[in-house]
C-alpha positions as CSV (number, residue, x, y, z in Angstrom):
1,X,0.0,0.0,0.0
2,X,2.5,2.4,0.9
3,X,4.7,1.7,-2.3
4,X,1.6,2.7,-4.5
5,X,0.6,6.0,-2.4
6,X,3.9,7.2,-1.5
7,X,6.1,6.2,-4.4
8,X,3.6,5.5,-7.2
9,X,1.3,8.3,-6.6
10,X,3.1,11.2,-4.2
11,X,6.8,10.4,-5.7
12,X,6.3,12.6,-8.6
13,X,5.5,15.7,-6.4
14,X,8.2,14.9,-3.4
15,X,10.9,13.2,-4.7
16,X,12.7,12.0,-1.5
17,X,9.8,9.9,-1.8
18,X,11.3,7.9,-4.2
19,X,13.2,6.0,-0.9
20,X,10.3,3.9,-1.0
21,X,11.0,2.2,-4.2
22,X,13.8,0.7,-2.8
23,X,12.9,-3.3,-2.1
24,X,15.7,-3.3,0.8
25,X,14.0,-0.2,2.8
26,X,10.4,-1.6,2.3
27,X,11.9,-4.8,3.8
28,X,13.9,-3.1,7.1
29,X,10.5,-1.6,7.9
30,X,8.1,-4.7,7.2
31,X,10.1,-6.6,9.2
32,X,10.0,-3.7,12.1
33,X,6.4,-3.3,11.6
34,X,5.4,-6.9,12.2
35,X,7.8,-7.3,15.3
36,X,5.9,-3.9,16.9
37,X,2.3,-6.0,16.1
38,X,3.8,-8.9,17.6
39,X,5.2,-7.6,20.7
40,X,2.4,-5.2,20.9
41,X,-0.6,-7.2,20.8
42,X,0.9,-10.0,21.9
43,X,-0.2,-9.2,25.5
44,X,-4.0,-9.2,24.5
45,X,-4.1,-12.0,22.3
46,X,-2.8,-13.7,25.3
47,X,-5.4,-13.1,27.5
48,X,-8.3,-13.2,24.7
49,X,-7.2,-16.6,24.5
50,X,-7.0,-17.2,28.1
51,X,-10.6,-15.6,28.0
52,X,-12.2,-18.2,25.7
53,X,-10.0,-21.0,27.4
54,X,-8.0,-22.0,24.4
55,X,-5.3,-23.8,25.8
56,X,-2.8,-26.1,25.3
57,X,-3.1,-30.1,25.7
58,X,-0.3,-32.1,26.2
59,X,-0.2,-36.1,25.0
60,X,0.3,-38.3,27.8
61,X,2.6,-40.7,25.6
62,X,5.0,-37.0,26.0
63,X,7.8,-36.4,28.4
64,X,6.1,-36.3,32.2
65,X,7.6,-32.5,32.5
66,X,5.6,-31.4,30.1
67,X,2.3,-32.0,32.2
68,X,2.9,-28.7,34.0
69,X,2.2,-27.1,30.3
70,X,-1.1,-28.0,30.0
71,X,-3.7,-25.2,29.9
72,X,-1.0,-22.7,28.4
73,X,-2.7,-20.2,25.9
74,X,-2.2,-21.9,22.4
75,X,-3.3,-20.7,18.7
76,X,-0.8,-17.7,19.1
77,X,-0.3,-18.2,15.5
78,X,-2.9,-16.2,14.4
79,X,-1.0,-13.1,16.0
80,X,2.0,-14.2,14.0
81,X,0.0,-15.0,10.4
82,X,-1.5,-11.3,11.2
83,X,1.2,-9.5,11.8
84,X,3.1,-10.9,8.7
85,X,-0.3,-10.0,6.6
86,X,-0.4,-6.9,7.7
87,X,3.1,-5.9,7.5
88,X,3.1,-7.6,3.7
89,X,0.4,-5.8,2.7
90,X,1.8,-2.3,4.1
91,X,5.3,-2.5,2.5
92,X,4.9,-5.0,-0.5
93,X,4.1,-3.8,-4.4
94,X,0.7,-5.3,-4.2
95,X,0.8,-5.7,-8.2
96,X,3.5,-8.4,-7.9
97,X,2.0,-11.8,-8.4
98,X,4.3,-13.5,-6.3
99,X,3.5,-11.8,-3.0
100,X,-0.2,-13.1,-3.4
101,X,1.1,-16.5,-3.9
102,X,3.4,-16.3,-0.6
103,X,0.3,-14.9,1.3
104,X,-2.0,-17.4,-0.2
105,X,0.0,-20.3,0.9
106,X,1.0,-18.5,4.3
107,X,-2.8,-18.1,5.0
108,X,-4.5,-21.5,3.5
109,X,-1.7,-23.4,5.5
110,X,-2.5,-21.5,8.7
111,X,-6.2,-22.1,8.1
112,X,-5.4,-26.4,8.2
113,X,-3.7,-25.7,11.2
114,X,-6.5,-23.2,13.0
115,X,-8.7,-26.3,11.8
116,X,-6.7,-28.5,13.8
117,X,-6.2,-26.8,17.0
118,X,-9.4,-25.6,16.8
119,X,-10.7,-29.5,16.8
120,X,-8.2,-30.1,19.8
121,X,-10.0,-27.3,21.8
122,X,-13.7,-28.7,21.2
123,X,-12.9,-32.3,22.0
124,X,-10.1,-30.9,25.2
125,X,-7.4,-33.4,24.2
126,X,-4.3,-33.5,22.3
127,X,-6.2,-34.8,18.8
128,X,-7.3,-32.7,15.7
129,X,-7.9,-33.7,12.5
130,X,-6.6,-36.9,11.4
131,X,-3.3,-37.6,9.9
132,X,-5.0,-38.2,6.8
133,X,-7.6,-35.1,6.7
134,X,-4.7,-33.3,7.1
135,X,-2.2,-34.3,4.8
136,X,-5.2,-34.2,2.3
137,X,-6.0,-30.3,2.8
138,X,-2.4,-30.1,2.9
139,X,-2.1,-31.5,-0.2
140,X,-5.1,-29.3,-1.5
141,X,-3.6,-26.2,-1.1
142,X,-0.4,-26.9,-2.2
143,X,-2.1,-28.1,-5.5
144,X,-3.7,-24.8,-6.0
145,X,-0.3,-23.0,-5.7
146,X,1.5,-25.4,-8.1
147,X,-1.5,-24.2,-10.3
148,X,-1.0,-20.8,-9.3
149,X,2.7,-20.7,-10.5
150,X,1.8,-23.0,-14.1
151,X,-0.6,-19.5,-14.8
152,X,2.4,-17.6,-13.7
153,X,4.9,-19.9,-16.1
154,X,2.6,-19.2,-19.1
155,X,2.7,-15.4,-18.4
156,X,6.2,-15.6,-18.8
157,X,6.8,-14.9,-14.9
158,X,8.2,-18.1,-13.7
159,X,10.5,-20.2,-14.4
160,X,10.5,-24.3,-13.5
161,X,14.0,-25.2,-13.7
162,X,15.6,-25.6,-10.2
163,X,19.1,-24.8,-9.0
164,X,21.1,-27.2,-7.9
165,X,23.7,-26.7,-5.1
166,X,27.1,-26.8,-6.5
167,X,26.3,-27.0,-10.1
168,X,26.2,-24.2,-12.1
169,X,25.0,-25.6,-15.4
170,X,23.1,-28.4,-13.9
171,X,19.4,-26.4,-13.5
172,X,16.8,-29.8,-14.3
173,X,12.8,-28.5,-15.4
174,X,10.4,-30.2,-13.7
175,X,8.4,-29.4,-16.5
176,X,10.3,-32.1,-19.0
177,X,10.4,-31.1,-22.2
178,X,10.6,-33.8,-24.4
179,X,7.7,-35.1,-22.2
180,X,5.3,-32.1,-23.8
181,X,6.2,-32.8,-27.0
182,X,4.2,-36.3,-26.9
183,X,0.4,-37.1,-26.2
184,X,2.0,-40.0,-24.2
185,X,4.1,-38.6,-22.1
186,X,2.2,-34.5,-21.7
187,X,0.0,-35.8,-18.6
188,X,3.2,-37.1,-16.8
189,X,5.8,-34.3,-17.1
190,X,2.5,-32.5,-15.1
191,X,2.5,-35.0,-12.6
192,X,6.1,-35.0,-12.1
193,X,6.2,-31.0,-11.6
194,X,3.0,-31.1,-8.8
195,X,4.7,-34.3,-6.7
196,X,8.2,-32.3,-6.4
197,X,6.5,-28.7,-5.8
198,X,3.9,-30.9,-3.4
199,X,6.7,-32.5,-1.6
200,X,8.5,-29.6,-0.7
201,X,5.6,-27.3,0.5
202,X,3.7,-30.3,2.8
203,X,7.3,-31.4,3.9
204,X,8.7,-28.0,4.7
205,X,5.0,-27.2,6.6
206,X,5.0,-30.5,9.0
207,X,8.9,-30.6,9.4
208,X,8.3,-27.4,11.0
209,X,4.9,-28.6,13.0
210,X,6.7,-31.6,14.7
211,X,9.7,-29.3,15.7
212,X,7.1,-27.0,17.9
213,X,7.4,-28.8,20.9
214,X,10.0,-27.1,23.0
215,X,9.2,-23.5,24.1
216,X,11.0,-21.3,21.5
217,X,12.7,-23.8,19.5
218,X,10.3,-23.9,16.7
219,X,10.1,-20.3,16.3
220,X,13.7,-19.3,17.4
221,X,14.7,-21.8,14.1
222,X,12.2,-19.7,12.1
223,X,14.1,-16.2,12.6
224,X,17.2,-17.9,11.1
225,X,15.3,-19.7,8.0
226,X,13.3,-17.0,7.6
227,X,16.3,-14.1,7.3
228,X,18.0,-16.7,5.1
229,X,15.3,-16.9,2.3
230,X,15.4,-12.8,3.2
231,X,19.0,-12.5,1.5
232,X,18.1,-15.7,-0.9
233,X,14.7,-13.7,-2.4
234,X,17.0,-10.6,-2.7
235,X,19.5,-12.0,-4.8
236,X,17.3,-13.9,-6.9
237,X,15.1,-10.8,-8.1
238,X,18.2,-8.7,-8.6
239,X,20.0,-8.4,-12.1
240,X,23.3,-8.0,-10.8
241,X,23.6,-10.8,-8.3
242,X,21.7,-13.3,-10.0
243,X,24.0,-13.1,-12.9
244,X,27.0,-13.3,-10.7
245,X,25.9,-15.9,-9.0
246,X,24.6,-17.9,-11.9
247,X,21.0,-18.5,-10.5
248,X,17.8,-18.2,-12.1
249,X,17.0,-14.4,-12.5
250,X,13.4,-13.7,-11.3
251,X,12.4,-10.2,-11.2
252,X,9.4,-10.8,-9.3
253,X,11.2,-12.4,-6.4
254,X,12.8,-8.9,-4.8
255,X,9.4,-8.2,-3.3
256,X,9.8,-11.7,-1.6
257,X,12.0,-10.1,0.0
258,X,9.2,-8.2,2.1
259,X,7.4,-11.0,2.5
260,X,9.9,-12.8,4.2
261,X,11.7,-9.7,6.1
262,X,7.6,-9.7,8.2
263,X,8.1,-13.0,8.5
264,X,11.7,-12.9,10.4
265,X,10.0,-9.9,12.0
266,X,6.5,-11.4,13.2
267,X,9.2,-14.6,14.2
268,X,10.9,-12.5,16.5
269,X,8.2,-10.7,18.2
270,X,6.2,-14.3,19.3
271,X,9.5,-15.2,20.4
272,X,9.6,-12.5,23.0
273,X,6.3,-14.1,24.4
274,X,7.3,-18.2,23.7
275,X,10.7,-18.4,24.7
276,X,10.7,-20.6,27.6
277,X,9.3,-20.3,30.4
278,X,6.1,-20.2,27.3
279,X,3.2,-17.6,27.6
280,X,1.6,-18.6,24.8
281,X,2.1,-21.5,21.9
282,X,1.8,-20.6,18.0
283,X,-0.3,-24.0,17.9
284,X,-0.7,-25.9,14.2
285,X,-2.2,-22.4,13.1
286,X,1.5,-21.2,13.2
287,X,4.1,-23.8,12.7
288,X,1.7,-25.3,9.4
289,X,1.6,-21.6,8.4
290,X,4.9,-20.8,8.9
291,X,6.4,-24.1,7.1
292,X,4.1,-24.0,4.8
293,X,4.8,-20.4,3.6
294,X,8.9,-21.2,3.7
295,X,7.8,-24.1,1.2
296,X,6.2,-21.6,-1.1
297,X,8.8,-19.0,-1.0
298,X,11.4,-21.5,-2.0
299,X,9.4,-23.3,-4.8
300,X,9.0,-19.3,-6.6
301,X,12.5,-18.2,-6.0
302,X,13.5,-22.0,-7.2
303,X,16.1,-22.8,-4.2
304,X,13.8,-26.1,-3.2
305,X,17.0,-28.0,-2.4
306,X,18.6,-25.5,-0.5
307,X,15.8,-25.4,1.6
308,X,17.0,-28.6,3.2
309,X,19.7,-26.6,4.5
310,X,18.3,-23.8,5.2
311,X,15.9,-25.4,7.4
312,X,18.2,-28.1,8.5
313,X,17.1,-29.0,11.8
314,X,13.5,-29.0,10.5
315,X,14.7,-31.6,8.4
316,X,16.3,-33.4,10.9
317,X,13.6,-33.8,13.7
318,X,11.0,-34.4,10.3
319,X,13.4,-37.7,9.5
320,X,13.7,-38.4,13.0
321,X,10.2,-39.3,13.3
322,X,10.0,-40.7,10.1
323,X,12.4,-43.7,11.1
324,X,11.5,-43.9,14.3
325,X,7.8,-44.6,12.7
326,X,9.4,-47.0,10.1
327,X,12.2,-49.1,12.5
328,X,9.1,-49.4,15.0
329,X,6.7,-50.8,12.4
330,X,9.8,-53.3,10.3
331,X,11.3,-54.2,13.3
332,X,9.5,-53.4,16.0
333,X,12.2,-51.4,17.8
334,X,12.7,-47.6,18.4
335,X,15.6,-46.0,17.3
336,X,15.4,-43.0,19.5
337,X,14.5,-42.8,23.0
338,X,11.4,-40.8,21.5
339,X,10.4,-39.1,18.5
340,X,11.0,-36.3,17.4
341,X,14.6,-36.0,18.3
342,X,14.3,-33.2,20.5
343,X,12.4,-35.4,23.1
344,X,15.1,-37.7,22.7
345,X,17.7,-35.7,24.3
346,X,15.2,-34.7,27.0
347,X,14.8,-38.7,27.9
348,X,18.6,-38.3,28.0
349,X,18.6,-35.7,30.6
350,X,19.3,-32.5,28.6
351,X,17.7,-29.4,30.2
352,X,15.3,-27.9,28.2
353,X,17.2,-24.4,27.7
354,X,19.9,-26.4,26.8
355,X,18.5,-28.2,24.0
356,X,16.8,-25.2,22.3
357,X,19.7,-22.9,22.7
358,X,22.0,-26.0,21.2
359,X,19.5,-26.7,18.4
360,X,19.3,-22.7,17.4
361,X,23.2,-23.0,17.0
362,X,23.2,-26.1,14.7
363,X,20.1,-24.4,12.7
364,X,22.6,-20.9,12.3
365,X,25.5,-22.9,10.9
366,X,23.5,-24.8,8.3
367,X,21.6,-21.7,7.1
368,X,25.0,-20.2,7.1
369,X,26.1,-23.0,5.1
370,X,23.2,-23.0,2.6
371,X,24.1,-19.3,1.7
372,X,27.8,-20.5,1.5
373,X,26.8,-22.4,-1.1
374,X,25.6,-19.7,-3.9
375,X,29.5,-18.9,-4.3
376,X,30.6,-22.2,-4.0
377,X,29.3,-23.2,-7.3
């Protein structure tokens, strides 16, 4: 909004104006404006929640110290989707394509996961939707998004090739071509493009769900991804980078950059309010909306792989439950002490502090890494 008043509209009549056209100070103060709407109103969404008794239930199956959680405010997400909204909307070019797309994803993902707490409050116990209710809607929206971006590839506005860590020439599209040229073969390169651009948008949005169970970890892990697709989306919508770096030049993806700056922002602000001791959780209307939207931001700037990095530890606790799952059902023994992997180290002994602060650190390094890796090509 305040790119088309101030610049658009006013810039012609005060130029100093023209400050706001600049995608890196739209992105300092979206990111500033979503921390003040977190930090502010975090205090009443907490006891609005408290007010209509939306708290937190804790499995029993769980780690016996975190019985003294139950009844904690929950559903703080919504004060985090908000506040990234709001911000996006505020300091964004609204005419960019790609920032609806982030916010679409950001918001249908949030709205599975308000769903699911939502179904945990009614029934007052620890079970929402089913696994596979969920990973249906899950699968829903991220459908509608891989449409959303096919528009955008016939408008000439997207690109789906893929860059591939380390290679330079090496940029695969998902969209086959030799596949469209044939009736036979047409239906399948479309298949192949929606499984890989479903994959990474339902994995990124439940690796980060089963992370949020310690207070702050989830979140605290978000502020690093988060400013890491920050600097990714910049270099990827501007000329002069993308071409030194050899990646995929997307004009459209600077304004990303906005999107994602609220998000660190928004991240940072529910942190001042989760970190432990907890006030309040984000619930599965945050960490589905908040994975979910770091899914979408890397399918449109096309660093999908990286994102394994960049959210390393996501991907770790997501594969530690995944073979805990799979040893217990081949074998019928657990590989971990409990799934995901940060319970493990509390059946170990690990304070709780500890394990966030220690898990922050390895999630720093690898995002560190993943940006290590645009030069390193």
């Amino acid at each position: 909004m305040f790119y088309w008043l101030l610049y658009e509209q006013l810039y012609r009549y005060f130029t100093p104006l023209r400050l706001f056209s600049y995608v890196t100070f739209r992105t300092a103060f979206a990111s500033l404006t979503a921390l003040f709407l977190s930090v502010v109103f975090g205090p009443w969404m907490i006891r609005k929640l408290r007010e209509f008794q939306i708290g937190q239930h804790i499995r029993e199956e769980g780690p016996k110290s975190h019985q003294k959680k139950a009844g904690t405010p929950t559903m703080g997400g919504v004060l985090i989707i908000s506040s990234i909204t709001i911000s996006t909307l505020l300091w964004a070019n609204l005419t960019n394509a790609y920032v609806w797309v982030a916010l679409f994803g950001l918001v249908a993902f949030g709205a599975i996961g308000f769903l699911d707490d939502y179904t945990k409050v009614r029934k007052s116990q620890n079970l929402g939707l089913t696994a596979k209710r969920k990973i249906m809607l899950q699968l829903l929206v991220g459908s509608m998004v891989g449409g959303m971006l096919l528009i955008l590839r016939a408008r000439g506005l997207y690109d789906t090739s893929i860059n591939i860590p380390f290679f330079k020439q090496f940029k695969p599209n998902l969209l086959i071509e030799s596949f469209l040229q044939s009736p036979w073969t047409y239906p399948l390169a479309f298949i192949i493009f929606f499984a890989f651009v479903l994959f990474v948008q339902v994995g990124a949005s439940n690796a980060v769900n089963v992370t949020d169970g310690l207070d702050g970890l989830a979140i605290g892990l978000m502020i690093i991804a988060a400013g890491a697709m920050t600097m990714l989306c910049y270099v990827s919508g501007q000329r002069t980078f993308a071409t030194y770096l050899d990646l995929a030049r997307l004009p459209g993806a600077s304004e990303l950059t906005v999107f994602c700056g609220a998000m660190t922002g928004a991240s940072l602000g529910f942190l001042w309010y989760n970190a432990h001791p907890a006030e309040v959780f984000m619930g599965d209307v945050g960490s589905l909306a908040l994975g979910g939207a770091l899914g979408v931001v890397a399918v449109l700037i096309k660093q999908e792989i990286l994102l394994v990095f960049v959210g390393g530890v996501y991907v770790i606790e997501a594969l530690s439950v995944i073979i805990q799952v799979g040893s217990f059902k081949m074998r019928g023994k657990r590989v971990f002490k409990m799934a995901p992997l940060h319970h493990h180290f509390e059946a170990l002994g690990w304070p709780e502090s500890k394990i966030i602060i220690r898990f922050w650190i390895l999630g720093l390094v690898m995002a560190l890494f993943a940006l290590t890796t645009l030069k390193l090509r």
